[in-house]
MARBA-966055 format. One line per 4 residues: number of its first residue (from 1); their letters; for each residue z, x, y of N, C-alpha, C. Coordinates in Angstrom, 2 decimals. Atoms other than C-alpha are relative to their C-alpha. Layout:
<pts>
NUM> A> Z:X:Y:Z:X:Y:Z:X:Y | ...
</pts>
This chain:
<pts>
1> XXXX> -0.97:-1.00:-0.42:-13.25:-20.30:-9.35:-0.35:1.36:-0.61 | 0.20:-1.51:0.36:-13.74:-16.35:-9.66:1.08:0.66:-0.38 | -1.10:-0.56:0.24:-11.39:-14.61:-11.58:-0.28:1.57:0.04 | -0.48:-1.11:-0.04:-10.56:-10.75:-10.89:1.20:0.56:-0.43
5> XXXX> -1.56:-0.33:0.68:-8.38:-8.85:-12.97:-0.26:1.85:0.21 | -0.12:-1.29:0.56:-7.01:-5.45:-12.67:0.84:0.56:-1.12 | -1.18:-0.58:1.81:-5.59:-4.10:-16.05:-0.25:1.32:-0.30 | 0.20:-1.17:0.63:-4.70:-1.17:-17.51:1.28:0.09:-0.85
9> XXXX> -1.21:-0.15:0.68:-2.41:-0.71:-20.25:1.33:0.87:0.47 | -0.80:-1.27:-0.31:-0.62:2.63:-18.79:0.72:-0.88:1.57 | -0.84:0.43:-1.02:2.17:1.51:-16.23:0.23:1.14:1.28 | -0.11:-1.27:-0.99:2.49:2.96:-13.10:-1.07:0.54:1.05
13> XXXX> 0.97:-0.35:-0.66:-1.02:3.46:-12.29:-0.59:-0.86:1.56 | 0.03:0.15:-1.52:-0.73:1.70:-8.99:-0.83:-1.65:-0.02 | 0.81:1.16:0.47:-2.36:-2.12:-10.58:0.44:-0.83:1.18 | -0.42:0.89:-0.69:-0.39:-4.16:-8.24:0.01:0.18:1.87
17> XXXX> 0.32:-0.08:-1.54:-1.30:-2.05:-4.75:-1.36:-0.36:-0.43 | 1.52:0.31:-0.41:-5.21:-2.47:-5.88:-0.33:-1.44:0.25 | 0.18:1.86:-0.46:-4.58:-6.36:-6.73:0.19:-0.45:1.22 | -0.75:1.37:-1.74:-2.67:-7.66:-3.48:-1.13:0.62:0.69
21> XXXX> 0.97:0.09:-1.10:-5.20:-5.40:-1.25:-1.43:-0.30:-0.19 | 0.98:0.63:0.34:-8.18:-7.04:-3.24:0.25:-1.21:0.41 | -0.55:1.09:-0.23:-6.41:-10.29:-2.76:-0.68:-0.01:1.35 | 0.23:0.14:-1.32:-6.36:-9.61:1.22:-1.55:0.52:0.15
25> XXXX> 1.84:0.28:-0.12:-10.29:-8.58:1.04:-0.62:-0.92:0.01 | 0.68:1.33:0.36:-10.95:-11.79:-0.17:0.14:-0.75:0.91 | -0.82:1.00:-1.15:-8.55:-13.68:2.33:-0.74:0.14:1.22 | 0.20:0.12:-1.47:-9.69:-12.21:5.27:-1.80:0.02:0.06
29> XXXX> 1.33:0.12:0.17:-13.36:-12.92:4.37:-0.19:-1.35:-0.31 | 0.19:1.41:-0.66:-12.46:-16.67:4.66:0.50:-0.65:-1.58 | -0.41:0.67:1.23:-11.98:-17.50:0.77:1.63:-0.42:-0.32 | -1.21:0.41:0.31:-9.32:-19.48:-0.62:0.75:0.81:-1.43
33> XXXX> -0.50:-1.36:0.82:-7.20:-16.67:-2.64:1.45:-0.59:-0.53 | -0.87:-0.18:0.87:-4.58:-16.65:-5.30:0.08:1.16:-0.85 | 0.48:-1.02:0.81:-2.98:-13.93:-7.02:1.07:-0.17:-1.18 | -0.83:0.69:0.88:-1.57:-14.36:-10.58:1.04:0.97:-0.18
37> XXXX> -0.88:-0.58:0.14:1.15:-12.22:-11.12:0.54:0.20:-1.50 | -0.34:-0.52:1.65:1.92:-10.85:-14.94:1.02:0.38:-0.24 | -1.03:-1.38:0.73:4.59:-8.52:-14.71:1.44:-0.56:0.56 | -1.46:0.58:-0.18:8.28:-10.20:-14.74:0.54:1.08:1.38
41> XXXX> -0.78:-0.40:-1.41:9.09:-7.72:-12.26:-0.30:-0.51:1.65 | 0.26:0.66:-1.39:7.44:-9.74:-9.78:-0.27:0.89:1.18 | -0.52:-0.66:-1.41:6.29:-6.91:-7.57:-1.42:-0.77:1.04 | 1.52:0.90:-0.73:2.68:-9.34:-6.35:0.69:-0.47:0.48
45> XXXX> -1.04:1.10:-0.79:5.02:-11.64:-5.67:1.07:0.49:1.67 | -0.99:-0.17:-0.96:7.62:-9.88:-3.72:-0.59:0.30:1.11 | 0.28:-0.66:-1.01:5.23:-8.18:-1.76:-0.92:-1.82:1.07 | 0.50:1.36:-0.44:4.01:-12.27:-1.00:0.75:-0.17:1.16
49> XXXX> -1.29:-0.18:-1.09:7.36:-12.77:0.34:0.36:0.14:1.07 | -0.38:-0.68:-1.50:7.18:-10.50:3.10:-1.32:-0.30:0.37 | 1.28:-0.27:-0.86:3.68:-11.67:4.12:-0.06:-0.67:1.00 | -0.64:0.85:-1.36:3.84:-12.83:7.87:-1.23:-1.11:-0.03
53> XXXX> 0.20:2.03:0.40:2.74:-16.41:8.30:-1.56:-0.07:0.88 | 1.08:0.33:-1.01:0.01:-15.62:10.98:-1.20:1.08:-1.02 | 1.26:-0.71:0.63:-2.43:-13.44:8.45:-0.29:-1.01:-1.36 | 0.47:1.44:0.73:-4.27:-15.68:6.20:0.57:0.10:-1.24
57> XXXX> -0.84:1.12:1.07:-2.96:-17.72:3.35:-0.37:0.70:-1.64 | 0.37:-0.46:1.00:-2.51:-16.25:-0.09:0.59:-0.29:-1.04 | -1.32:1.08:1.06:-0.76:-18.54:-3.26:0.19:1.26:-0.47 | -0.08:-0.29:1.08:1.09:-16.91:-5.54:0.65:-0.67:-0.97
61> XXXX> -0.36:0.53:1.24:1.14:-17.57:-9.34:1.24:0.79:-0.71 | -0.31:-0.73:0.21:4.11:-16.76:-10.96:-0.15:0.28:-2.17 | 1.08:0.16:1.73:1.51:-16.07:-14.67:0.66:0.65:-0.89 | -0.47:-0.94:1.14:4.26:-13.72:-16.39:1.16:-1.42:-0.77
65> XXXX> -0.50:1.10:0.44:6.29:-17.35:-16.73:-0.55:-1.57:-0.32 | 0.63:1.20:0.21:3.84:-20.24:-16.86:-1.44:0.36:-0.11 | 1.06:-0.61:-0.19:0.34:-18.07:-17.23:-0.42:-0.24:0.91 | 0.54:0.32:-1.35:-2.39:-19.83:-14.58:-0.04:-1.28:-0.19
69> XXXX> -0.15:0.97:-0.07:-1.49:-23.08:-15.03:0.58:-0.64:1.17 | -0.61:0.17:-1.47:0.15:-23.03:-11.52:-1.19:0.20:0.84 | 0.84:-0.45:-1.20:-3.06:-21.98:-9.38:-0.46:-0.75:0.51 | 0.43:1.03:-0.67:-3.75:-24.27:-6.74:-1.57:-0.50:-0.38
73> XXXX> 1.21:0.28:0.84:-6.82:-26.39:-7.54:-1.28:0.49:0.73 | 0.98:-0.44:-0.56:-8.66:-25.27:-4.53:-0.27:1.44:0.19 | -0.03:-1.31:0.35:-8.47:-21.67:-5.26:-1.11:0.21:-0.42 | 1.51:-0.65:0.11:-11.81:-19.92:-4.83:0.18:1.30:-0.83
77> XXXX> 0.22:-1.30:0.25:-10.89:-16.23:-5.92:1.39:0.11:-0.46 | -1.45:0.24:0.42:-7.98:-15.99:-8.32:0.21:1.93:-0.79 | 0.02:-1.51:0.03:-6.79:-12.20:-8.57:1.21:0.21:-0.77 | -1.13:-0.22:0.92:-4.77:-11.26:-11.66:0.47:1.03:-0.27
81> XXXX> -1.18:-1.46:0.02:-2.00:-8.22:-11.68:0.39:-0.29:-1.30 | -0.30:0.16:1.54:-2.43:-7.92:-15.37:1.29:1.16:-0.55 | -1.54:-1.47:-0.07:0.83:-6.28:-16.84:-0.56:1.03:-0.61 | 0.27:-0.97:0.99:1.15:-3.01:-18.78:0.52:-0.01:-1.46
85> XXXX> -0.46:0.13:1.58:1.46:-1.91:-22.28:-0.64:-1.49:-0.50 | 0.75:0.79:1.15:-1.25:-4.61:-23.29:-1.12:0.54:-0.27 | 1.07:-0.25:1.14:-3.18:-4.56:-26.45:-0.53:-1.16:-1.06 | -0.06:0.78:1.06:-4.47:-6.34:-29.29:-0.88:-1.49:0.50
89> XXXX> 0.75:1.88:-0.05:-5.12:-10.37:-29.13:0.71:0.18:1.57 | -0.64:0.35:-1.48:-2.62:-10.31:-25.89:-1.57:0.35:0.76 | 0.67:-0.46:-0.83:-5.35:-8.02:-24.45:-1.19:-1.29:0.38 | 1.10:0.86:0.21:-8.57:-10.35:-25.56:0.44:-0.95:0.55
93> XXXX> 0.13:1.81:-0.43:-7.14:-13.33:-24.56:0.59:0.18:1.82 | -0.01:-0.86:-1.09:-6.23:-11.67:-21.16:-1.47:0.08:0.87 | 1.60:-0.17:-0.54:-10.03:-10.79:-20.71:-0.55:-1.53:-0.15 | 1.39:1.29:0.18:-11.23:-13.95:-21.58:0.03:-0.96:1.24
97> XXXX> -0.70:1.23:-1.56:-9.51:-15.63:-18.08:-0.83:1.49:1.00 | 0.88:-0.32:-1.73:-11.93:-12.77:-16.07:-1.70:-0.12:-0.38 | 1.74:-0.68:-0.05:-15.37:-12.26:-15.31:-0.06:1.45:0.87 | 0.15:-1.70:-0.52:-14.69:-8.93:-13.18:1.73:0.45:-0.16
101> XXXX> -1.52:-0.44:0.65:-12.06:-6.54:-14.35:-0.28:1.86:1.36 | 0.24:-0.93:-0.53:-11.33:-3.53:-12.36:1.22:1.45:-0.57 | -0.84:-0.44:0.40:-9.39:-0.76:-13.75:0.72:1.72:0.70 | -0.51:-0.92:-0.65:-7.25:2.08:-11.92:0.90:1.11:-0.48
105> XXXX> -0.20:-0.63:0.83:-6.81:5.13:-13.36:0.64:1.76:1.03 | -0.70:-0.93:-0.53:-4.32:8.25:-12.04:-0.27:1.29:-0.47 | 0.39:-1.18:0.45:-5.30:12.00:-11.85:1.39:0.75:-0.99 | -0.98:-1.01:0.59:-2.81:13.26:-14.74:-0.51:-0.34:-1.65
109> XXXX> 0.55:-0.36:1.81:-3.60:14.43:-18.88:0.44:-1.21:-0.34 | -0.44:1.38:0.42:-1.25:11.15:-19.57:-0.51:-1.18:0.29 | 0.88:0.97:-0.56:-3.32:8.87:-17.31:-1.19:-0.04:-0.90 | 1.14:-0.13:0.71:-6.44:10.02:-18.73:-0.22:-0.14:-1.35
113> XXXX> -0.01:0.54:0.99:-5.43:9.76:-22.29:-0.25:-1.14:-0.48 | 0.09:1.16:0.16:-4.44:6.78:-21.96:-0.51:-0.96:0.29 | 0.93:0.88:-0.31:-6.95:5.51:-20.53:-1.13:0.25:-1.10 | 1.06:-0.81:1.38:-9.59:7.12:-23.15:0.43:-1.47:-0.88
117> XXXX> -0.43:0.83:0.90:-7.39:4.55:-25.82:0.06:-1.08:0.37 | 0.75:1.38:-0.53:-7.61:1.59:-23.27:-0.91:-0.32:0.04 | 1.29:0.18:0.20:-11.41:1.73:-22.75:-0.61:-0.25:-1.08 | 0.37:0.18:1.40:-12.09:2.10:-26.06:0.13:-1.26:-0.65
121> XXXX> -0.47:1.31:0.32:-10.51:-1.02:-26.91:-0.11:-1.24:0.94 | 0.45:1.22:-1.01:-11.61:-2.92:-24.13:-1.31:0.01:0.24 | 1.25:-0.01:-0.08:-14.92:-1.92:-24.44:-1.10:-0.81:-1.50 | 0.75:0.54:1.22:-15.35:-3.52:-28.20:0.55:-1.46:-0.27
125> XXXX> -0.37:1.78:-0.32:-13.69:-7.09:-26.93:-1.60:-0.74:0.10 | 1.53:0.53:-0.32:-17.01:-9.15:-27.34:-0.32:-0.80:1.13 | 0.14:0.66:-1.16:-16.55:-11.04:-24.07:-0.39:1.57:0.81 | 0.41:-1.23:-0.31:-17.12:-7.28:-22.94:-1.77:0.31:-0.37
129> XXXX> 1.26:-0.41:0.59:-19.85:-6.41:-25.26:-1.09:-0.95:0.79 | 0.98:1.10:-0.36:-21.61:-9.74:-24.15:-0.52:-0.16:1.43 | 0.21:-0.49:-1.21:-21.26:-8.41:-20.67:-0.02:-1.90:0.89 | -0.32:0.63:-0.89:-19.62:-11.74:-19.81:1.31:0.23:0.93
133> XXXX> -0.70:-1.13:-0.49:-17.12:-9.64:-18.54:-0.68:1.19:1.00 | 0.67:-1.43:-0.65:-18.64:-6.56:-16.15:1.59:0.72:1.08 | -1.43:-0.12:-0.63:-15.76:-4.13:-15.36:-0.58:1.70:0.48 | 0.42:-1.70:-0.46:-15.70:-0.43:-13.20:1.22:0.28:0.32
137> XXXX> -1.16:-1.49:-0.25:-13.04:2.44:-12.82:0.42:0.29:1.09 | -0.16:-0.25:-1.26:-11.40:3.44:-10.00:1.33:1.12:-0.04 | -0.99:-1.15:-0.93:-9.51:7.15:-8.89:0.92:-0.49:0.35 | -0.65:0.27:-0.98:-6.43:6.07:-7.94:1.09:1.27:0.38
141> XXXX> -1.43:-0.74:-0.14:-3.67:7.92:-6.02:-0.27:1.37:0.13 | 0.37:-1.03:0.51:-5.61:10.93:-5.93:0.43:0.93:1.20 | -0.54:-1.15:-0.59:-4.83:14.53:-4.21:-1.63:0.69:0.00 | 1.57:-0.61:0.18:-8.92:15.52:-3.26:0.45:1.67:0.47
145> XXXX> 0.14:-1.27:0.35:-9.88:19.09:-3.76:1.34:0.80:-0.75 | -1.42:-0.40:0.84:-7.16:19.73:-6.53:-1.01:0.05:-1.29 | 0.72:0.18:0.71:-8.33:20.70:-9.93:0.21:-1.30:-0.88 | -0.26:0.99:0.81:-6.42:17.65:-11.53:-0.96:-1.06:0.48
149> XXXX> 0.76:0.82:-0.52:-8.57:15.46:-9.28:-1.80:0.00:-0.92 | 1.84:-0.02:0.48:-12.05:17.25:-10.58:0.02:-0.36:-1.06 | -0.13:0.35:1.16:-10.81:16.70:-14.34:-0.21:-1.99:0.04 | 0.05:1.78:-0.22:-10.27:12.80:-13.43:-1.60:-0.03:0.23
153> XXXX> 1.32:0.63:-0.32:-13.48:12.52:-11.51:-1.07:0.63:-0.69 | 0.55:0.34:0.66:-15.33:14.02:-13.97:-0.26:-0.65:-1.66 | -0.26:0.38:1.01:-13.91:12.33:-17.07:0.01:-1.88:0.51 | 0.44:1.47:0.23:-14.49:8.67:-15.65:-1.42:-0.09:0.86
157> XXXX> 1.35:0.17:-0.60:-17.88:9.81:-14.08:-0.93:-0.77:-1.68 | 0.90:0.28:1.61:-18.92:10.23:-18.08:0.44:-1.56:-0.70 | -0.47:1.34:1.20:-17.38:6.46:-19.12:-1.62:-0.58:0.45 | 0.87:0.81:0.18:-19.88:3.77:-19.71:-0.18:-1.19:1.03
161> XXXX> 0.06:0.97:-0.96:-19.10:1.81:-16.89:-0.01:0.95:1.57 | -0.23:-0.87:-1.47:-19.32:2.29:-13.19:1.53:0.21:0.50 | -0.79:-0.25:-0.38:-17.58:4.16:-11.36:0.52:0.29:1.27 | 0.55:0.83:-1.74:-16.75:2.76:-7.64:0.31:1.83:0.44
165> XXXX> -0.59:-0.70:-1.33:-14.56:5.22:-5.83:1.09:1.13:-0.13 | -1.31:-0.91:0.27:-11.35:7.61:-5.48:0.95:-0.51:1.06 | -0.74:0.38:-0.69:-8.61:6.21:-3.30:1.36:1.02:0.39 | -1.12:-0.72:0.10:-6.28:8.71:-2.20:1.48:-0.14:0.45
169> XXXX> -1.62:1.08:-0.68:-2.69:8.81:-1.55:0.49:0.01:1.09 | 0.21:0.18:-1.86:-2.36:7.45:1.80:1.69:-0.60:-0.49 | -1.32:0.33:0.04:1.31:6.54:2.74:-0.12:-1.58:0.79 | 0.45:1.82:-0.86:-0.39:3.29:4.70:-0.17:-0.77:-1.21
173> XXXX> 0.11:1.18:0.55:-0.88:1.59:1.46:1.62:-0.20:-0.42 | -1.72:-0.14:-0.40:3.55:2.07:1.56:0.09:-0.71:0.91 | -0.19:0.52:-1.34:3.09:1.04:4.61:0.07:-1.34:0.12 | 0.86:1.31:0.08:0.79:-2.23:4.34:1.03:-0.88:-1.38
177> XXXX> -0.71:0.91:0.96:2.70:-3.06:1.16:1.51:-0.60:0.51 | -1.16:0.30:-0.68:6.21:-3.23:2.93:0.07:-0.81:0.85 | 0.24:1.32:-1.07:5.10:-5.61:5.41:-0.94:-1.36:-0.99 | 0.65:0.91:0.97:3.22:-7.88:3.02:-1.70:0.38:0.57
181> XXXX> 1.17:-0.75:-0.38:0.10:-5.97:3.94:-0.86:0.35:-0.61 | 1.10:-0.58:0.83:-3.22:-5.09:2.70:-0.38:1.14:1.44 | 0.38:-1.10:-0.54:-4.84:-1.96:3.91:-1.36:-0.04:1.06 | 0.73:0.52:-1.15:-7.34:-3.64:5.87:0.66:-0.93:1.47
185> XXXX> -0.98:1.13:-0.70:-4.60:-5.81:8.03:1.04:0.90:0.75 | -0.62:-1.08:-0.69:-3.60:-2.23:9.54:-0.80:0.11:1.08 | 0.74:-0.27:-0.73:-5.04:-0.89:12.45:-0.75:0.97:-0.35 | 1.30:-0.91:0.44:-8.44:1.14:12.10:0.58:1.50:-0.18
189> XXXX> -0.36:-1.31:-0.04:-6.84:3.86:13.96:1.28:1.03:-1.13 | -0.84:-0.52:0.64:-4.45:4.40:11.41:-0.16:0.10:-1.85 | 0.50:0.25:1.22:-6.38:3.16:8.14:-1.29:0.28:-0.18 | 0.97:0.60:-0.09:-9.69:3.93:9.04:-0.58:1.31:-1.43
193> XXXX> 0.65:-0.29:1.12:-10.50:6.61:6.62:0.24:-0.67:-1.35 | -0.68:1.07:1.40:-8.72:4.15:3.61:-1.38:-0.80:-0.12 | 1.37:0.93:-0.09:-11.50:1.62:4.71:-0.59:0.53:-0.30 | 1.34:-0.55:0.44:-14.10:4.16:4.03:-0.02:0.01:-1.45
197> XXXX> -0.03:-0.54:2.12:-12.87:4.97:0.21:0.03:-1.40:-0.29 | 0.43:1.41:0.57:-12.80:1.14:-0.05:-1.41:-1.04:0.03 | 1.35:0.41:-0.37:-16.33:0.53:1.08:-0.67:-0.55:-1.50 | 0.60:-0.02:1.18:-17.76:0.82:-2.50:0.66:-1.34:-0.75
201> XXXX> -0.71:0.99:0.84:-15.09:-1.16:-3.71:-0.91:-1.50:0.59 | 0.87:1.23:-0.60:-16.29:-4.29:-1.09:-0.85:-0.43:-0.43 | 1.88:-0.05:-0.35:-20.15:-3.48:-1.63:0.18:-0.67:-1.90 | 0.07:0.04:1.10:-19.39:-3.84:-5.50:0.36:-1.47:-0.67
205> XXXX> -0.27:1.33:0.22:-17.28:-6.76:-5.90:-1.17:-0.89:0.97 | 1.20:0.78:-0.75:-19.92:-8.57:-3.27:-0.93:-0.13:-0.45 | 1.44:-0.34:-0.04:-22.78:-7.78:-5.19:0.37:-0.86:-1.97 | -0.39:1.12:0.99:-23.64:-9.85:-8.49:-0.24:1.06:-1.34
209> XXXX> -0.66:-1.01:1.10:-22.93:-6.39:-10.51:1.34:-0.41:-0.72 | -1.71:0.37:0.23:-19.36:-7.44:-10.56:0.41:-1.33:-0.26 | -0.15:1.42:0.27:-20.49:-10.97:-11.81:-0.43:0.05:-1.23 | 0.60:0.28:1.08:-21.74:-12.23:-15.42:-1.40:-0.64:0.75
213> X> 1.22:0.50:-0.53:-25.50:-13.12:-14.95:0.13:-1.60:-0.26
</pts>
């Protein structure tokens, strides 16, 4: 089983639209998908809920009350909506259930801080160091040609890890989420530049960068 986690300590930064429409990447590319769910507020979950019965099949765990001890056994690609405000041992023992971590980071001085003090500390976890872990950055939510945007994209160009993409703020991933929706499970004509800023993302997780050797 492949585990994918998106984490970021800072709340808010949009963890639970990148999980579910990673989730549905996976799904509609034939794999058997689960996504674990962290955060008592249940929003992986809720958005499960509303997912209509004819787009393919996606468990959810609910991991903020029983961790992944619930994930079906035939679960190929298990996608974890890690909560916020973790640190410490929580964090480490967090990382040690992925092999690809993806982390989503919002154009504002508070985002970026706090991401500076997440990396840092997730970069000297030795399941990291040992690069049985391999994790990359991701723009989220962004407002292109703004200067808050150029500060973001060039303050996680300089991190140590890659850095896929910029995702901007489209009102279709509102959209896609309200229906139990991923942003591919829209129509082209209405998502098709979204698909393009997610290309990288695809090409990345697909590729055995985004795996332990």
């Amino acid at each position: 089983m492949r585990h994918v986690m998106v984490m970021n300590s800072k709340g808010g930064c949009g963890k639970s639209t990148l999980a579910t429409n990673i989730a549905t990447l996976f799904a509609i590319d034939g794999y058997k998908v689960a996504i674990a769910d962290y955060d008592p507020q249940r929003t992986s979950l809720d958005w499960l809920e509303t997912r209509p019965d004819d787009l393919p099949k996606i468990q959810g765990v609910p991991a903020y009350d029983e961790g992944v001890r619930g994930v079906p056994r035939d679960t190929e690609v298990l996608v974890i909506d890690a909560p916020a405000r973790t640190h410490g041992s929580e964090m480490n023992e967090l990382v040690r259930r992925a092999e690809t971590i993806l982390v989503p980071v919002m154009p504002s001085p508070i985002d970026m801080k706090a991401c500076a003090h997440f990396m840092s500390e997730l970069l000297e976890l030795g399941k990291v160091q040992r690069e049985q872990a391999k994790l990359a950055v991701i723009a989220n939510r962004v407002r292109e040609n703004t200067l808050m945007f150029e500060e973001l994209d060039k303050y996680l160009g300089k991190l140590k890890v890659p850095y896929l993409t910029s995702l901007r703020q489209s009102t279709n991933y509102l959209r896609a989420f309200q229906r139990g929706m991923g942003i591919f499970e829209l129509p082209e004509y209405l998502a098709g530049p979204d698909w393009e800023q997610w290309a990288p993302i695809r090409k990345w997780l697909g590729s055995r960068k985004s795996q332990p050797g």
